[in-house]
C-alpha positions as CSV (number, residue, x, y, z in Angstrom):
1,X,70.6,52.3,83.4
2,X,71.9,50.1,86.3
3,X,72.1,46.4,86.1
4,X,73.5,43.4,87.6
5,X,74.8,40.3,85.0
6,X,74.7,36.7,86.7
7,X,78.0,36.5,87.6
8,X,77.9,39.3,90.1
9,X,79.0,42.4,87.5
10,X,77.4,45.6,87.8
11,X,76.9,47.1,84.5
12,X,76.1,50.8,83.5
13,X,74.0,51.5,80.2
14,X,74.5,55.1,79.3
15,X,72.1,55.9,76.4
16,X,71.9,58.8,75.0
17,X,69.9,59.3,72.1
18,X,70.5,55.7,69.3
19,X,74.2,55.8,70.8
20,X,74.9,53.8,73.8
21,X,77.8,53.0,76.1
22,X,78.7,50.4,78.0
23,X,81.0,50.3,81.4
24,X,81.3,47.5,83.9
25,X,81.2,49.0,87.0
26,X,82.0,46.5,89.8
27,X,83.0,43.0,90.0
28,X,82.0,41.5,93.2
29,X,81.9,37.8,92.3
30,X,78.5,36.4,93.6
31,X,75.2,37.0,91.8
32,X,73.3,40.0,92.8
33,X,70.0,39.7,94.0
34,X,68.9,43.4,94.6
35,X,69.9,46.5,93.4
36,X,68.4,49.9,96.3
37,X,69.6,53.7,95.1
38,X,69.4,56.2,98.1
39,X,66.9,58.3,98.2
40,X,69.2,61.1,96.4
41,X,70.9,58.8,93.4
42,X,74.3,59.1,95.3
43,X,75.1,55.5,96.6
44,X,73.9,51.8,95.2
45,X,73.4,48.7,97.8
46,X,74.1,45.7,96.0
47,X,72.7,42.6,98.0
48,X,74.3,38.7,97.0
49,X,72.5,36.0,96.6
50,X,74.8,34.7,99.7
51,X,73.6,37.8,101.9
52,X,76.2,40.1,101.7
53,X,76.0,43.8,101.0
54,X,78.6,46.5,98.7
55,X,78.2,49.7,98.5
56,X,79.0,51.3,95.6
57,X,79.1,55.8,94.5
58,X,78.5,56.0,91.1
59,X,79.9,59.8,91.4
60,X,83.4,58.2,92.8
61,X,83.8,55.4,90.0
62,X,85.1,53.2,92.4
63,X,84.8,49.6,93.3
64,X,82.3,48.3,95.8
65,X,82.5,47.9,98.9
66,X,81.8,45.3,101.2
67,X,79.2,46.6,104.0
68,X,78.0,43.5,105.8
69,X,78.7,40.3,105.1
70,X,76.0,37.3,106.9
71,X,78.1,34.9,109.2
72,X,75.2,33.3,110.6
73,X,71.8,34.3,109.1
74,X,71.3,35.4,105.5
75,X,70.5,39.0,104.4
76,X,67.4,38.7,102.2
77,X,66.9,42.6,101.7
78,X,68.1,45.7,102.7
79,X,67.7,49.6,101.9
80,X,68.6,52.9,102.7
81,X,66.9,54.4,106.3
82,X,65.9,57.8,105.0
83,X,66.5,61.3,105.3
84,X,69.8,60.8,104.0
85,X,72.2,58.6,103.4
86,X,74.2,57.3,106.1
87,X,72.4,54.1,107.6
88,X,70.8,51.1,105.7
89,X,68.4,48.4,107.3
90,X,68.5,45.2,106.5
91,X,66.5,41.4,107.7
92,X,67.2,38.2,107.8
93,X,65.3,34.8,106.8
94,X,65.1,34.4,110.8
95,X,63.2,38.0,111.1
96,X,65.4,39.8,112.8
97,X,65.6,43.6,111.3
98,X,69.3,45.5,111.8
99,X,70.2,48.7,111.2
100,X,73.8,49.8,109.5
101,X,76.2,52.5,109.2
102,X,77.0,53.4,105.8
103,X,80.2,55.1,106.0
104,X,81.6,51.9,107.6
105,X,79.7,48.6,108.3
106,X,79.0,49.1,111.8
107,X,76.2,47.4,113.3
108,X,73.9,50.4,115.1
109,X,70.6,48.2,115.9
110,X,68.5,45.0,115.9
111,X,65.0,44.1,116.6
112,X,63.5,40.5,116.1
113,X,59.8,40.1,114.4
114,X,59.7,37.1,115.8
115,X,58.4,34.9,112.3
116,X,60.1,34.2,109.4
117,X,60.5,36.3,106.8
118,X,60.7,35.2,103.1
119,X,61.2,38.0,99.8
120,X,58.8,37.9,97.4
């Protein structure tokens, strides 16, 4: 079990039976709005309050990494573009929709809805 504390910690719950462990995961600093696995349980998006998106492997034990972090317009979602794992979509409040490489942040993509766009 997967979750994210207030503060911006990723926590993993491993329960097994009446016994559980606990393991912080990440510490990325802002609050964590959303929490996306890819389609195969490999990777986690985290996305901030602030609109910024980390990546993190569970497999690799590693920190998270920063994907995409808003300058100008707030991420208010994004998720994994399947088959597989290597791009993520995301939209702002503005409603424009981008499209992401995983393996390193680059941008691949855009297309504006024309509206605004609010998560509900």
């Amino acid at each position: 079990l997967y979750f994210s504390a207030q503060e911006g910690i990723l926590i993993f719950y491993h329960i097994k039976d009446l016994q559980y462990e606990i393991k912080i995961c990440a510490d990325i600093s802002e609050p964590i709005s959303s929490l996306i696995f890819s389609p195969d349980y490999t990777s986690l998006l985290l996305v901030t309050d602030q609109g910024t998106v980390y990546s993190y492997r569970p497999a690799h034990s590693g920190e998270a990494v920063k994907l995409l972090d808003s300058s100008s317009s707030c991420f208010l979602a994004a998720d994994f573009l399947t088959p597989g794992n290597n791009y993520c979509v995301s939209v702002t409040s503005s409603g424009e929709v981008q499209v992401w490489s995983l393996e390193d942040g680059t941008f691949l993509s855009k297309i504006n809805l024309g509206t605004e766009v609010q998560v509900t």
